[in-house]
DRENNUTOR-400869 format. One record per atom (N, C-alpha, C): residue in one letter; atom name; x, z, y. Coordinates in nm, 4 decimals, always signed. Example, Ala and Ser with C-alpha at 12.3 -4.5 7.8 and 13.67 -1.06 7.14 Angstrom:
2
- A_N_+1.3190_+0.7800_-0.5690
- A_CA_+1.2300_+0.7800_-0.4500
- A_C_+1.3200_+0.7800_-0.3300
- S_N_+1.2850_+0.7080_-0.2250
- S_CA_+1.3670_+0.7140_-0.1060
- S_C_+1.2900_+0.7870_+0.0030
//
This chain:
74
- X_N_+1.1154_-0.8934_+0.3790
- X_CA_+1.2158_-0.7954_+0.3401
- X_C_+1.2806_-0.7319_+0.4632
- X_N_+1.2866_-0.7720_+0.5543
- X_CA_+1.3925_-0.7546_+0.6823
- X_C_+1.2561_-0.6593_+0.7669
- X_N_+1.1056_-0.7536_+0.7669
- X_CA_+1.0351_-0.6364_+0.8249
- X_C_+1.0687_-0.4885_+0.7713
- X_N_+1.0222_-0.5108_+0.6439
- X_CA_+1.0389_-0.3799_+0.5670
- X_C_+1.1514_-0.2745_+0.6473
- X_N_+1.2640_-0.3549_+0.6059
- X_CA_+1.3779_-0.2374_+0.6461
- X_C_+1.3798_-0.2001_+0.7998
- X_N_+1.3127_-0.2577_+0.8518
- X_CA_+1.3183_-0.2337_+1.0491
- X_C_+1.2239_-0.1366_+1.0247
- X_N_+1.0939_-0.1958_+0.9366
- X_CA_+0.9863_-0.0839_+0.9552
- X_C_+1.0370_+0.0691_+0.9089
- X_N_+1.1301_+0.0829_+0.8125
- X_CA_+1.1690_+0.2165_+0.7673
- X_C_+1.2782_+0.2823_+0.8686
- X_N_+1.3652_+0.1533_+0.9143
- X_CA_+1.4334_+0.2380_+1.0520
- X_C_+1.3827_+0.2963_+1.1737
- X_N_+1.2369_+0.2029_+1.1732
- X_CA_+1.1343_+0.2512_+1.3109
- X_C_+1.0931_+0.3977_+1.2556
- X_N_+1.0824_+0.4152_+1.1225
- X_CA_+0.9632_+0.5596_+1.1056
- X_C_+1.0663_+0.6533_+1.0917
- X_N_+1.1899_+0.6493_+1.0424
- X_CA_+1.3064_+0.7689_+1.0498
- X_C_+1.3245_+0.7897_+1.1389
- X_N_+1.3313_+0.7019_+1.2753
- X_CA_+1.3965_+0.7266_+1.3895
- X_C_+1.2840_+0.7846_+1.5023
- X_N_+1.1817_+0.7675_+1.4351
- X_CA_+1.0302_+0.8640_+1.5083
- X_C_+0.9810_+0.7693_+1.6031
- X_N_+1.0018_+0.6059_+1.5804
- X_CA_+0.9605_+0.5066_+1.6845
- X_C_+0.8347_+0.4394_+1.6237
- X_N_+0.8007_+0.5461_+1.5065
- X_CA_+0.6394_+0.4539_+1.4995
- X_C_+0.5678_+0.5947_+1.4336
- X_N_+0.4554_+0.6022_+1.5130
- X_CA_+0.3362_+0.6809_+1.4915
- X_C_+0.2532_+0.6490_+1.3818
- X_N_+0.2362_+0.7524_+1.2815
- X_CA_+0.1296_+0.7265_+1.1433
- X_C_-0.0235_+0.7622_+1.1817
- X_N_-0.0649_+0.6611_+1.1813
- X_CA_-0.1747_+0.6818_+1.1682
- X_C_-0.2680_+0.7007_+1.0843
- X_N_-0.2436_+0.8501_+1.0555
- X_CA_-0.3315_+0.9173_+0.9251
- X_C_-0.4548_+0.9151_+0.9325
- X_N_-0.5276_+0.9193_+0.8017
- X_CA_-0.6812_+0.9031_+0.7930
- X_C_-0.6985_+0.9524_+0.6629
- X_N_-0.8281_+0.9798_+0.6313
- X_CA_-0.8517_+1.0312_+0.4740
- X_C_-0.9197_+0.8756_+0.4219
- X_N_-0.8217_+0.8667_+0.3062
- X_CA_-0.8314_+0.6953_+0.2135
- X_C_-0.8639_+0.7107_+0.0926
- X_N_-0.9529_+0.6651_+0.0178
- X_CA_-0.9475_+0.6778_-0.1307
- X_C_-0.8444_+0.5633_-0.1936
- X_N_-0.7617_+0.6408_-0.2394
- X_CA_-0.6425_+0.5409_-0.2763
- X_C_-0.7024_+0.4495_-0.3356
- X_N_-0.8065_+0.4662_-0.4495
- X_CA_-0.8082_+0.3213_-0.5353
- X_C_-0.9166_+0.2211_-0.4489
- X_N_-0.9287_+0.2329_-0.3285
- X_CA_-1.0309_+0.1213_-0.1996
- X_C_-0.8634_+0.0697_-0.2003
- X_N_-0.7569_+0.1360_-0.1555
- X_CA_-0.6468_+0.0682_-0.0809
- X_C_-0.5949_-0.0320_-0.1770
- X_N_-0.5686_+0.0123_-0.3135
- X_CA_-0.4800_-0.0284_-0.4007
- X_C_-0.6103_-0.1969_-0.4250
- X_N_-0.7167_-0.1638_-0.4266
- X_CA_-0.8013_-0.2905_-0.4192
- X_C_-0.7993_-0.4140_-0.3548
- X_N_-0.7971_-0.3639_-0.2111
- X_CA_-0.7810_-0.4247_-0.1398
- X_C_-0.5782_-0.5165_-0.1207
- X_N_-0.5304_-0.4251_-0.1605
- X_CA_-0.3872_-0.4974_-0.1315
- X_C_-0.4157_-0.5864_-0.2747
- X_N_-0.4849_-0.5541_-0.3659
- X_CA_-0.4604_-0.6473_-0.5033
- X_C_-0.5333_-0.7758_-0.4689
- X_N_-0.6556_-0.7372_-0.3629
- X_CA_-0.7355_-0.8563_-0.3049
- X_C_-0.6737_-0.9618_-0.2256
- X_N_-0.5339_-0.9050_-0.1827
- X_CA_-0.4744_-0.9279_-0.0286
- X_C_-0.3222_-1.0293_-0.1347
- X_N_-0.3154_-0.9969_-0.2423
- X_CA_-0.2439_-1.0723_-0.3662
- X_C_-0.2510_-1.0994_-0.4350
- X_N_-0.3978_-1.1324_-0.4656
- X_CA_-0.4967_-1.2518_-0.5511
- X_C_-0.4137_-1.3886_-0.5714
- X_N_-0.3385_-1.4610_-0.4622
- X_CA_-0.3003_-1.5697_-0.5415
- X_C_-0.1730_-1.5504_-0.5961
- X_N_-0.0955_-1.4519_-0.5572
- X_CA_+0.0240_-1.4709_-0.6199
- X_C_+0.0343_-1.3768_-0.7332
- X_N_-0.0503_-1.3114_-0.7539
- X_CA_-0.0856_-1.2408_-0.8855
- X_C_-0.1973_-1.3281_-0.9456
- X_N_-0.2097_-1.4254_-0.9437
- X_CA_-0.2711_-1.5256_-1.0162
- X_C_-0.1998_-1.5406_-1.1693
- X_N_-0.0931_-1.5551_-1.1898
- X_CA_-0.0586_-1.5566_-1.3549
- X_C_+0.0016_-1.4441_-1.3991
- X_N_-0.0428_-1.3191_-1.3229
- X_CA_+0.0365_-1.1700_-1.3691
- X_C_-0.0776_-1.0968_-1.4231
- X_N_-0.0602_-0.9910_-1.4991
- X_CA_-0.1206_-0.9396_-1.5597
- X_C_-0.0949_-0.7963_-1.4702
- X_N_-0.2274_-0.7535_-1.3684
- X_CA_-0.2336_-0.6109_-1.3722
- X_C_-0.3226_-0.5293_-1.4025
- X_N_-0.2810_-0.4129_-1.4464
- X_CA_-0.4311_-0.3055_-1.4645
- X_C_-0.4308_-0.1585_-1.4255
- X_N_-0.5585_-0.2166_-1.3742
- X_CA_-0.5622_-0.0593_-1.2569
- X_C_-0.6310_+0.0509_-1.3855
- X_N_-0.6225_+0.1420_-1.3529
- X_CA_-0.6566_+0.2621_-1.4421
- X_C_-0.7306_+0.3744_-1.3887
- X_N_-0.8101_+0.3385_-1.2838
- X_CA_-0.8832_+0.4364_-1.1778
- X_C_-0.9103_+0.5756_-1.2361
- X_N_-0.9221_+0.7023_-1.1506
- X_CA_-0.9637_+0.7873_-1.2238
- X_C_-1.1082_+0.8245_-1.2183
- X_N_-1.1730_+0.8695_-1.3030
- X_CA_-1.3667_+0.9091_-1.2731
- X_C_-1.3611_+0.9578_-1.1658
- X_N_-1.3074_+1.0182_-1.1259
- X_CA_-1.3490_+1.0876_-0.9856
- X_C_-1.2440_+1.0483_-0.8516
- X_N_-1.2078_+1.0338_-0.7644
- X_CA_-1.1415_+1.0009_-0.6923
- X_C_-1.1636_+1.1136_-0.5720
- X_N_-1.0214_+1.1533_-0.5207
- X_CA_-1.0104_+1.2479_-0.4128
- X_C_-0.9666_+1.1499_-0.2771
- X_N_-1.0030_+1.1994_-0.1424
- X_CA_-0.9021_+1.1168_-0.0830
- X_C_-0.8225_+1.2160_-0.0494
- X_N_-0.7334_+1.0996_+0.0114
- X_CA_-0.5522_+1.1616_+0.0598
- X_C_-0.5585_+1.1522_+0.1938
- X_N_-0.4920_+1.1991_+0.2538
- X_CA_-0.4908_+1.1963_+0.4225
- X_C_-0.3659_+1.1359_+0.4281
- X_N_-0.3048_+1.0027_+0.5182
- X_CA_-0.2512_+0.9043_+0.4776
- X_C_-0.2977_+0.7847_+0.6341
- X_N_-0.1183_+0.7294_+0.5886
- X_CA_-0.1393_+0.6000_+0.7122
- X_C_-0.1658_+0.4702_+0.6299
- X_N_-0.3160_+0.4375_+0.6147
- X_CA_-0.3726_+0.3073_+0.5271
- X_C_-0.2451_+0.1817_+0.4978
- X_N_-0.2338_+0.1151_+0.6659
- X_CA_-0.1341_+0.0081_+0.7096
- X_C_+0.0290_+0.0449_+0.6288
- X_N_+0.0574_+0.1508_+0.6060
- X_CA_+0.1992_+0.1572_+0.5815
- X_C_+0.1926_+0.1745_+0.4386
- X_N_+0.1076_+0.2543_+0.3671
- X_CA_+0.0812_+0.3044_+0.2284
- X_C_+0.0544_+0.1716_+0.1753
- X_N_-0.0479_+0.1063_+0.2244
- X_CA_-0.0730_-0.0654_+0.1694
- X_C_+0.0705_-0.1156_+0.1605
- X_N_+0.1018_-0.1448_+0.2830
- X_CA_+0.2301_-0.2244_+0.2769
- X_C_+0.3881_-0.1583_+0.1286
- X_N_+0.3632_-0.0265_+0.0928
- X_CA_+0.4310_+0.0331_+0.0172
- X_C_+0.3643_-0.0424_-0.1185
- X_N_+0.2737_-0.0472_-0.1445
- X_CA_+0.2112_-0.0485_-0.2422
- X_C_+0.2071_-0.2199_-0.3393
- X_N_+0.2090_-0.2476_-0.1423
- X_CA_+0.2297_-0.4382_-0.1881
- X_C_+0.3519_-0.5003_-0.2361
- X_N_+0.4638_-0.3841_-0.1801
- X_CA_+0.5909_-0.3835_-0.1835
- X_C_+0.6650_-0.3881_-0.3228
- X_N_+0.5893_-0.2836_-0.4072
- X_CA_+0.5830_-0.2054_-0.5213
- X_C_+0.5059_-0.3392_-0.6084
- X_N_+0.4287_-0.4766_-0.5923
- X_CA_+0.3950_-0.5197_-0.6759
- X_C_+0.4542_-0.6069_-0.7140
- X_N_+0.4874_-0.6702_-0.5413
- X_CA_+0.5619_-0.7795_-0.5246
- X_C_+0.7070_-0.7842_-0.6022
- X_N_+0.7726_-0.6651_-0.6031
- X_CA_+0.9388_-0.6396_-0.6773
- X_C_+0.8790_-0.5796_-0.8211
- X_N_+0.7776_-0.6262_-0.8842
- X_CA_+0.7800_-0.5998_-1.0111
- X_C_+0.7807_-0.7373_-1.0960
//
């Protein structure tokens, strides 16, 4: 939790560089669900992919970490 909030004071304050890339969101959202396999062990999630997938141009490391963020406080 405390990373978190340093990490959001580092990126407002322009002390951390994004390192953008083109990601297919649903590889990322996989992988962080892979990366919380055991503690989503008695949770119920479901991904809803779409047929086609675009990528996004996007910093992988920070978007993951948003995403893990987003499962973990549910």
């Amino acid at each position: 939790f405390i990373t978190n909030i340093l990490d959001m004071t580092r990126i407002e304050s322009g002390q951390i560089q994004l390192k953008k890339e083109w990601i297919k969101p649903n590889e990322l959202i996989m992988e962080v669900r892979r990366r919380l396999r055991e503690r989503l062990r008695y949770k119920k999630l479901t991904l809803h992919p779409p047929q086609e997938e675009d990528e996004v141009f996007m910093d992988a490391m920070m978007t993951g970490q948003v995403i893990q963020n987003v499962l973990d406080n549910a």
